[in-house]
C-alpha positions as CSV (number, residue, x, y, z in Angstrom):
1,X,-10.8,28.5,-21.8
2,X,-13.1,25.9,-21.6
3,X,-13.9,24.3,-18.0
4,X,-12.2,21.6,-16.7
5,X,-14.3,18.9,-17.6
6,X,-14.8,19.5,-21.2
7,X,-11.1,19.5,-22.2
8,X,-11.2,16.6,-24.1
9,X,-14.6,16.9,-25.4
10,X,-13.3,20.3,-27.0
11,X,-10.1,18.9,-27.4
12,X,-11.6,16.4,-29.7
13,X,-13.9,18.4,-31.3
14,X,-11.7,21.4,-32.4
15,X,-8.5,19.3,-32.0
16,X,-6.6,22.0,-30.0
17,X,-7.2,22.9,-26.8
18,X,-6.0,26.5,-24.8
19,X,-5.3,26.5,-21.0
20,X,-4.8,29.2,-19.2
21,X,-2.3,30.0,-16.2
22,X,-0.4,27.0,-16.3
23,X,2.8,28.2,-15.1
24,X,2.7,30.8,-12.8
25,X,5.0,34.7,-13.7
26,X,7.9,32.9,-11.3
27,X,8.4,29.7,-13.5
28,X,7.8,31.4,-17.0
29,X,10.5,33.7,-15.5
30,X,12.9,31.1,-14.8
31,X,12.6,29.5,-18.5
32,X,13.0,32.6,-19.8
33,X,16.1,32.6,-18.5
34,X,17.0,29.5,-19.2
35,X,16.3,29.9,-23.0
36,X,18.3,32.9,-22.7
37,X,20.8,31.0,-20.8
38,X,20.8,28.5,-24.0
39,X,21.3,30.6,-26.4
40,X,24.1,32.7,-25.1
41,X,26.1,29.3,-24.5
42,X,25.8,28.7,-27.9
43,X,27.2,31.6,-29.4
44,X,30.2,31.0,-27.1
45,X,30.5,27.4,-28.0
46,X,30.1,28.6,-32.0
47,X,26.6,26.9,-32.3
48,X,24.1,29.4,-32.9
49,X,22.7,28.4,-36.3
50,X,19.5,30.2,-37.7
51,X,16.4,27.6,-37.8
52,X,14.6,29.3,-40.2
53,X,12.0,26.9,-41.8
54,X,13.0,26.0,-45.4
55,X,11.2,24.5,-48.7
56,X,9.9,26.0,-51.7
57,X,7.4,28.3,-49.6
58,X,9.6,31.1,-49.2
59,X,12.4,32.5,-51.4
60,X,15.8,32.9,-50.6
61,X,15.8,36.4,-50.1
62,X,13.0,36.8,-47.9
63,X,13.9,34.0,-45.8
64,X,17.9,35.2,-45.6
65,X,16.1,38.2,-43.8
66,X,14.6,36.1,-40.8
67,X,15.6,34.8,-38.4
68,X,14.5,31.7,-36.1
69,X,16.4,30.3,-32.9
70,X,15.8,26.4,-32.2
71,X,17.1,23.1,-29.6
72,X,15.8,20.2,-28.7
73,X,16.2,18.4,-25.6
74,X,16.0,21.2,-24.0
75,X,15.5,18.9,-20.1
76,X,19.4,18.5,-20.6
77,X,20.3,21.8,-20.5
78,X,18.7,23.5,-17.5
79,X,16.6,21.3,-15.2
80,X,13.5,23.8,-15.1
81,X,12.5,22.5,-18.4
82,X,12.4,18.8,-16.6
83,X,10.3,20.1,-13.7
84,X,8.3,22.1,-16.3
85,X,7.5,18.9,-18.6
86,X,6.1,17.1,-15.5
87,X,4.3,20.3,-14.1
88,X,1.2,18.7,-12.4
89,X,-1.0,21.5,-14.4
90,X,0.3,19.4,-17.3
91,X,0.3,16.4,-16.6
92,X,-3.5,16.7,-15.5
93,X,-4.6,18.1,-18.8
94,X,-2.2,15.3,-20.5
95,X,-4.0,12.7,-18.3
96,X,-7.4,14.3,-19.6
97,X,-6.2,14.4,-23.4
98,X,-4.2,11.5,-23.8
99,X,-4.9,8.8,-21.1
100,X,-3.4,7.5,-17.7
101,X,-0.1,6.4,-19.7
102,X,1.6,9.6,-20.9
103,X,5.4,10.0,-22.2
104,X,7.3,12.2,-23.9
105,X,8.2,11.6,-27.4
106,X,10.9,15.2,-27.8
107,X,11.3,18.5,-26.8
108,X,12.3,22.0,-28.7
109,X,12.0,25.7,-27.7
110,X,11.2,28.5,-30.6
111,X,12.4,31.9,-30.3
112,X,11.1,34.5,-32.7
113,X,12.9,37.7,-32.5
114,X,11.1,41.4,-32.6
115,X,10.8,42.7,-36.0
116,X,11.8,39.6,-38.3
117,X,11.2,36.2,-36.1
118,X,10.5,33.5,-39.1
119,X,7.0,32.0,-39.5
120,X,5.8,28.7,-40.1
121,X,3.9,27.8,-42.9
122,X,0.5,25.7,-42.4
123,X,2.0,22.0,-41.7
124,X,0.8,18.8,-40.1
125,X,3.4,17.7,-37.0
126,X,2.2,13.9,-38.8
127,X,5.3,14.0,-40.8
128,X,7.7,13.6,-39.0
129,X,6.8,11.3,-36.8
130,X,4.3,9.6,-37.8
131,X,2.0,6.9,-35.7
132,X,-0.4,4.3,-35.4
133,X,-3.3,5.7,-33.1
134,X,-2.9,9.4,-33.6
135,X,-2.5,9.9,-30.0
136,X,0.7,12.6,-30.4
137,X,0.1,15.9,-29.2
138,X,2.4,19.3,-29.0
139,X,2.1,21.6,-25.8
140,X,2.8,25.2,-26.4
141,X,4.2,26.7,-23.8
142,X,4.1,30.5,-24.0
143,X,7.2,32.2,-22.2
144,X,5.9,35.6,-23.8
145,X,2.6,37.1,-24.4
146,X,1.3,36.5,-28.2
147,X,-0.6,37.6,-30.4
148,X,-1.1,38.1,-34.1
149,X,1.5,41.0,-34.4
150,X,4.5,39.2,-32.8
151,X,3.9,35.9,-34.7
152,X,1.1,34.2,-32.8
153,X,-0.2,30.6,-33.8
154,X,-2.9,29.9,-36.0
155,X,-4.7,26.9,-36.0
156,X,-7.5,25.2,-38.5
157,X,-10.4,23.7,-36.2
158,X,-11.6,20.2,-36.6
159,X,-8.8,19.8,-39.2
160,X,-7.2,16.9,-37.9
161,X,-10.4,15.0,-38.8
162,X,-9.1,15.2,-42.0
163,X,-5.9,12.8,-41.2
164,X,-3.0,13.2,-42.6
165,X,-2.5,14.9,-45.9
166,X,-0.2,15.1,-48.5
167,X,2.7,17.8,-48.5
168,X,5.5,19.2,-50.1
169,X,8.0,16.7,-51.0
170,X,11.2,18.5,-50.7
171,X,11.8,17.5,-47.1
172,X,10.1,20.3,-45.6
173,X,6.7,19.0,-45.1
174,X,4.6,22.2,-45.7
175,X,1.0,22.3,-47.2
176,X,0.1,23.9,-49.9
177,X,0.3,27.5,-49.2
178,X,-2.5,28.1,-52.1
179,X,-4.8,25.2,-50.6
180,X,-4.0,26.8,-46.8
181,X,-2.8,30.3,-46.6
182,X,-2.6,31.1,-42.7
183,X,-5.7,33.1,-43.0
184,X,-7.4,29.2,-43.4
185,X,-6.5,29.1,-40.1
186,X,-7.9,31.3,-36.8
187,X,-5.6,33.4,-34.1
188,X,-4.8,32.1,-31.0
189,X,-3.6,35.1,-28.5
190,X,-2.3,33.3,-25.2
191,X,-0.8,34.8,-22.0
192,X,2.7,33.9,-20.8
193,X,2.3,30.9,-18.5
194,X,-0.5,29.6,-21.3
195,X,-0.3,26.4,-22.9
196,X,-1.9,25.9,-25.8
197,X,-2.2,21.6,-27.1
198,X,-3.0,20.6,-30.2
199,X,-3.1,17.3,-32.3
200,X,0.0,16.4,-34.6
201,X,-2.5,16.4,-37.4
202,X,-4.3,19.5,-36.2
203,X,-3.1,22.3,-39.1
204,X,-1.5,24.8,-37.9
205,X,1.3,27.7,-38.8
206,X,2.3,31.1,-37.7
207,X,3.6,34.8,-39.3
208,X,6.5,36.6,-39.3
209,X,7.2,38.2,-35.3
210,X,6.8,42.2,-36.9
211,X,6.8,43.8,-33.6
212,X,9.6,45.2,-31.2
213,X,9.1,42.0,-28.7
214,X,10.4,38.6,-28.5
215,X,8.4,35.7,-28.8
216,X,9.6,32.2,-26.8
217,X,7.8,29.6,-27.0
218,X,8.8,26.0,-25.4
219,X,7.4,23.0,-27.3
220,X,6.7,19.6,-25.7
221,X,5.7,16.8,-27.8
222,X,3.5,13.7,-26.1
223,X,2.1,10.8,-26.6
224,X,0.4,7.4,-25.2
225,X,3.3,4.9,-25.2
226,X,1.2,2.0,-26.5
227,X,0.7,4.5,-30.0
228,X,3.5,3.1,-32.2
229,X,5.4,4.7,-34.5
230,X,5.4,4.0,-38.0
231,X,8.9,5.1,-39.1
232,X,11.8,5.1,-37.1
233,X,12.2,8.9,-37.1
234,X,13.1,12.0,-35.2
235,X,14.7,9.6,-32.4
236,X,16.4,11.8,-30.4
237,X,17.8,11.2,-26.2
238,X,15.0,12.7,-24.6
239,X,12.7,10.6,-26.6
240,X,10.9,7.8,-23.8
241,X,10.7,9.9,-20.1
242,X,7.6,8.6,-18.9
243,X,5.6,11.4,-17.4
244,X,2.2,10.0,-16.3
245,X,1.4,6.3,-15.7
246,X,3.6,3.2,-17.0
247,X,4.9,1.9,-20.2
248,X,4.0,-1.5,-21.1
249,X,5.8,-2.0,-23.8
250,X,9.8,-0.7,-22.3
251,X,11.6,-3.6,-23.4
252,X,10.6,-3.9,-26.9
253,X,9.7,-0.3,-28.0
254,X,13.0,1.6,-26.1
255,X,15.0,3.8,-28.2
256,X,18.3,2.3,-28.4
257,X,21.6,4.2,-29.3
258,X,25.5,3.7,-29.8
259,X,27.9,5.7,-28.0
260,X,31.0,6.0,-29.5
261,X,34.5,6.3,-28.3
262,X,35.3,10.3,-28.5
263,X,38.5,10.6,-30.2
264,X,41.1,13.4,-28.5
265,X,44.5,14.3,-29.4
């Protein structure tokens, strides 16, 4: 990890950067249980739906063998994932990476099972939300230790100079996997209570979890609130909590949503 003051100087560089200890072994332990909190209630409420990443990079019968657990706004099911987004270990390497103004565009955790936790093929964050300054960023937070045999990350350094590229065009948003296999891109072990950031254009991807443990990961996606979007997607409730600073730009950039009349009976 690098010091303190040259986060964003490697952050820039390498577009990614790893820090170390961010949550202490009695937080991680209480969003451990709250993911397993999550997805217990969803098997009781019939929800539990496998998130296994899909598009032509995979075929059907290797994927219907994996197996990938996924929700988002995860701040309105247990309130640890609320204090945990505002964490001031986070919020001072946000302040560093992003600026004084930092807000929170969505929030997901990932859970890869032991022996067949899905990957990810090499992707760009870019495409589904795309914006105007490039200022989006995902924090990985790591609930379990990883490392290349449970399905760690894999990043490509100093790819999001490149900008955003073109990718597959059935929906799924993949690079080529020819063009960048995972070994384009370089391991990146972390600790539980790590938190790995990286640039939505930053390439990136994991394997397939092969080992006996789980892998949880919690994901929280940032950005400066002056960076516009340039398509209204991936709008979601969580999307606008304000985290660091002030937004300027509240009453003409708010996400705005009908609630409709819940019909009974």
């Amino acid at each position: 990890m690098p010091p303190r003051e040259e986060h964003r100087a490697t952050y820039l560089e390498r577009g990614y950067l790893h820090v170390g200890g961010v949550f202490d072994a009695d937080e991680v332990a209480e969003m451990r249980a709250a993911v397993d909190g999550i997805l217990e209630r969803a098997v009781a409420a019939a929800s539990d739906v496998n998130h296994t990443w899909g598009g032509s990079w995979l075929d059907e019968e290797e994927r219907s063998k994996l197996v990938l657990k996924g929700y988002h706004d995860l701040h309105y099911h247990d309130g640890c994932f609320t204090r945990a987004l505002c964490h001031p270990n986070m919020t001072a390497v946000l302040r560093e990476l992003i600026g004084p103004n930092v807000q929170l565009h969505h929030c997901k955790m990932l859970v890869k099972p032991p022996e067949r936790g899905a990957p990810f093929p090499m992707h760009q964050d870019y495409p589904y939300f795309p914006h105007s300054r490039h200022t989006m960023l995902a924090a990985s937070v790591h609930l379990d230790d990883a490392d290349e045999e449970n399905g760690c990350l894999y990043v490509v350094p100093g790819s999001h100079e490149l900008g955003p590229l073109e990718s597959s065009d059935d929906g799924s948003h993949h690079l080529d996997p020819h063009e960048y296999p995972l070994e384009s891109g370089i391991p990146m072990p972390a600790r539980s209570g790590d938190v790995v950031f990286f640039n939505y254009l930053t390439i990136h991807g994991s394997a397939v979890n092969r080992s006996e443990r789980t892998r949880r990961n919690v994901l929280f996606q940032y950005r400066d609130p002056a960076d516009l979007p340039l398509a209204a997607t991936h709008v979601n409730w969580g999307q606008g909590l304000m985290v660091s600073g002030h937004n300027a730009s509240f009453h003409t950039t708010r996400p705005r949503f009908t609630v409709e009349e819940l019909q009974t009976g």
